[in-house]
C-alpha positions as YAML, in Angstrom:
chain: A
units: angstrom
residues:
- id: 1
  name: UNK
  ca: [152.33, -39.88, 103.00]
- id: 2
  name: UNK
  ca: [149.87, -40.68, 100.43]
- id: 3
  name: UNK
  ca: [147.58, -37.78, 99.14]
- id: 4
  name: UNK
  ca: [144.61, -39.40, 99.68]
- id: 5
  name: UNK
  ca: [145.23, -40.24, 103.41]
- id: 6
  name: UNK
  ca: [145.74, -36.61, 104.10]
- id: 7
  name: UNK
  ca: [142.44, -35.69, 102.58]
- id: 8
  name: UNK
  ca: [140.60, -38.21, 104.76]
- id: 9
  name: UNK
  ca: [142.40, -36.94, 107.76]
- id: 10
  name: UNK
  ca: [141.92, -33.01, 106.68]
- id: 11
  name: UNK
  ca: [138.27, -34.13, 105.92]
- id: 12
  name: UNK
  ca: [137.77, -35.50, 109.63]
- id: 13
  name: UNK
  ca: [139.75, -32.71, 111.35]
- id: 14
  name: UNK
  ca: [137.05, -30.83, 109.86]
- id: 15
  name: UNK
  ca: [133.97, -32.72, 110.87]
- id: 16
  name: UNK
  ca: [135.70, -32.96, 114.18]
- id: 17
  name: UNK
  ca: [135.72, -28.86, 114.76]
- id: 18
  name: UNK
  ca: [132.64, -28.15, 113.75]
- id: 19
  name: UNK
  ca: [130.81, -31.25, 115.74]
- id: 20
  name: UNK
  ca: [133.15, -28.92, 118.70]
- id: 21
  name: UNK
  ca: [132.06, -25.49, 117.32]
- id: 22
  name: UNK
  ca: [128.50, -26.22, 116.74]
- id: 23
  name: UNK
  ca: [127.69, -27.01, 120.31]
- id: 24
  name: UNK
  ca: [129.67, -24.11, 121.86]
- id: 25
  name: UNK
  ca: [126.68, -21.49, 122.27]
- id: 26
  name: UNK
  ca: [123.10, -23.43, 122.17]
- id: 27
  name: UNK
  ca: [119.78, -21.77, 122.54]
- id: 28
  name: UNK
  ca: [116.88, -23.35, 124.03]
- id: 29
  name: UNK
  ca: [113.97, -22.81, 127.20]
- id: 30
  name: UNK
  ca: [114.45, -22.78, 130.29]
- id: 31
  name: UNK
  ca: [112.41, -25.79, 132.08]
- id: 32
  name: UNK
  ca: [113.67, -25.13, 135.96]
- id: 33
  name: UNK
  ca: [115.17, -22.84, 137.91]
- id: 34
  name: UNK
  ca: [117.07, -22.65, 141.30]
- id: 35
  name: UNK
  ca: [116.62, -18.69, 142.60]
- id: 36
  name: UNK
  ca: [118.91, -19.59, 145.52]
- id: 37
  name: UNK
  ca: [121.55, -20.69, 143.69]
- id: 38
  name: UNK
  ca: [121.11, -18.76, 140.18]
- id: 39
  name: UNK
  ca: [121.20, -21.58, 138.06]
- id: 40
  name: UNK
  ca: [118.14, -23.01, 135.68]
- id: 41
  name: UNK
  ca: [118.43, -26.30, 133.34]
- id: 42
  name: UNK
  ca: [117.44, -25.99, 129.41]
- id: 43
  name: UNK
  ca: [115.74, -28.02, 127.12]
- id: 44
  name: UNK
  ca: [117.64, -27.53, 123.72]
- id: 45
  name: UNK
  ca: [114.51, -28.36, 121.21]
- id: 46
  name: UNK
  ca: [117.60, -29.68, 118.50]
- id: 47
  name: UNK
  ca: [118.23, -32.09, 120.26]
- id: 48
  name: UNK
  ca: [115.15, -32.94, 123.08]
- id: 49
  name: UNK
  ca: [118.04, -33.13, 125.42]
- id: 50
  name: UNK
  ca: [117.79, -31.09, 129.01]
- id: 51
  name: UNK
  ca: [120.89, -29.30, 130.56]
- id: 52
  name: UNK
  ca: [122.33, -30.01, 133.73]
- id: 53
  name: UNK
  ca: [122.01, -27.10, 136.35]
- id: 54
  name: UNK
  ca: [123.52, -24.15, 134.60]
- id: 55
  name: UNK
  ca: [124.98, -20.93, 136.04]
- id: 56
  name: UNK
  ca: [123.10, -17.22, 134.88]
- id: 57
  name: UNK
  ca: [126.04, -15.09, 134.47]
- id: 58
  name: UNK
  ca: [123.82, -11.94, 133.58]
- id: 59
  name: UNK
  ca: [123.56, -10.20, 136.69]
- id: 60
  name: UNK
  ca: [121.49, -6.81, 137.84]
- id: 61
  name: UNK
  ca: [123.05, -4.06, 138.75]
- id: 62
  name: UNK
  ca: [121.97, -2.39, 141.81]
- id: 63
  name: UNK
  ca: [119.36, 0.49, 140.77]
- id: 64
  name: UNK
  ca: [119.42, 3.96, 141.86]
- id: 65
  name: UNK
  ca: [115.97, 4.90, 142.73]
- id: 66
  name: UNK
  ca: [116.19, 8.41, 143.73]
- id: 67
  name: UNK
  ca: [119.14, 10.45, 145.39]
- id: 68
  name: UNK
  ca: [118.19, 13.17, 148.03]
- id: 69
  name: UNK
  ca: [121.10, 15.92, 149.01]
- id: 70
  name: UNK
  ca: [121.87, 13.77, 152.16]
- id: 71
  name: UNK
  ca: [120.67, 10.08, 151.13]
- id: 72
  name: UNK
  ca: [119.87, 7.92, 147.82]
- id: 73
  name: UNK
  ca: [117.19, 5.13, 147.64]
- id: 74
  name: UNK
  ca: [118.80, 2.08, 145.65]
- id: 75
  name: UNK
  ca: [117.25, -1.15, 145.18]
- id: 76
  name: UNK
  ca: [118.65, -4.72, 144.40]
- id: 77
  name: UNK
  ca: [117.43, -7.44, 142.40]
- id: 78
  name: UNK
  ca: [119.73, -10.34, 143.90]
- id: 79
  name: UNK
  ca: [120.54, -13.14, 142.35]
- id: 80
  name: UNK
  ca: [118.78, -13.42, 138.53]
- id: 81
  name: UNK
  ca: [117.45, -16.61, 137.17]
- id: 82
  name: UNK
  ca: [115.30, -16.06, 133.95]
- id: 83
  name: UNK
  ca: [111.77, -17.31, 134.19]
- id: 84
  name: UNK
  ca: [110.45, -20.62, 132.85]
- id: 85
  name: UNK
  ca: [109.73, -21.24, 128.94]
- id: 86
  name: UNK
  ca: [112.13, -17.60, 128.76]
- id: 87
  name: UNK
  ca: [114.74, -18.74, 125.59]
- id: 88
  name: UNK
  ca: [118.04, -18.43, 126.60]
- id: 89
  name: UNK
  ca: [121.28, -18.39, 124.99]
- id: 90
  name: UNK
  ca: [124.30, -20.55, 126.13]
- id: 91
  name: UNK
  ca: [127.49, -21.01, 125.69]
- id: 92
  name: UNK
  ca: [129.33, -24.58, 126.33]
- id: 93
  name: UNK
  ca: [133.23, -25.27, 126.71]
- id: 94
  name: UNK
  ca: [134.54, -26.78, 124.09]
- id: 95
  name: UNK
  ca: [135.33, -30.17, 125.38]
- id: 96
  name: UNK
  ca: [133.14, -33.27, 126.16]
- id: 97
  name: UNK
  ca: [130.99, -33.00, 129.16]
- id: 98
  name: UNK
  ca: [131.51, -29.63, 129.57]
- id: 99
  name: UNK
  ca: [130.10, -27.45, 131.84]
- id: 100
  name: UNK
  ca: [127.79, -24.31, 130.43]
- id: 101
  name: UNK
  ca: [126.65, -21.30, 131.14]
- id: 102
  name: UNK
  ca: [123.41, -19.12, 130.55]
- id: 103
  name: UNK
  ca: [124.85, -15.44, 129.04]
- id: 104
  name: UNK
  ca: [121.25, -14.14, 129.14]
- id: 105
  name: UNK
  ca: [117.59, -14.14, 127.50]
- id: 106
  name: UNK
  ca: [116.62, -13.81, 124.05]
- id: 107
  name: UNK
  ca: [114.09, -11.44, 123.24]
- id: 108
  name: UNK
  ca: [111.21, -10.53, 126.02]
- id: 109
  name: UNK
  ca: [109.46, -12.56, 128.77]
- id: 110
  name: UNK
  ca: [107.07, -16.02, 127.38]
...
């Protein structure tokens, strides 16, 4: 094979992994939500483009509020969708029209 042919296709292996890599985990705000399902959609502000419905996979633990010698007060947030305009990090499959996933918020409420 010549040289130069397996430079060009080296050279677009290359561009082709990180076109892949670079849209694995996206950050952008959240623009609706769903609380009954967990899922929001995100506007990514590289791009102007708006998610589909994405899953929250952060969840809230079930807190202890107080514990008596015979009882304990717990509380339970349900299901967790971030709020709108929060920024959220995500993290995409690495194939075409792949389906994401919201891992959690970045930094505190908008």
């Amino acid at each position: 094979m010549d040289r130069s042919v397996e430079i060009r296709d080296h050279e677009e292996m290359v561009k082709t992994m990180d076109a892949i890599l670079s849209g694995l985990v996206r950050i952008g705000k959240v623009t609706d939500r769903d609380t009954s399902s967990g899922k929001v959609r995100v506007l990514f502000p590289d791009s102007g483009l708006t998610s589909d419905w994405l899953f929250c996979l952060q969840n809230m633990a079930p807190i202890t509020i107080g514990t008596a010698e015979e009882h304990t007060h717990t509380a339970s947030s349900g299901i967790w969708t971030p709020t709108i305009n929060q920024v959220v990090a995500c993290l995409y499959l690495p194939m075409p029209d792949a389906d994401g996933f919201v891992l959690g918020t970045i930094g505190g409420a908008p």
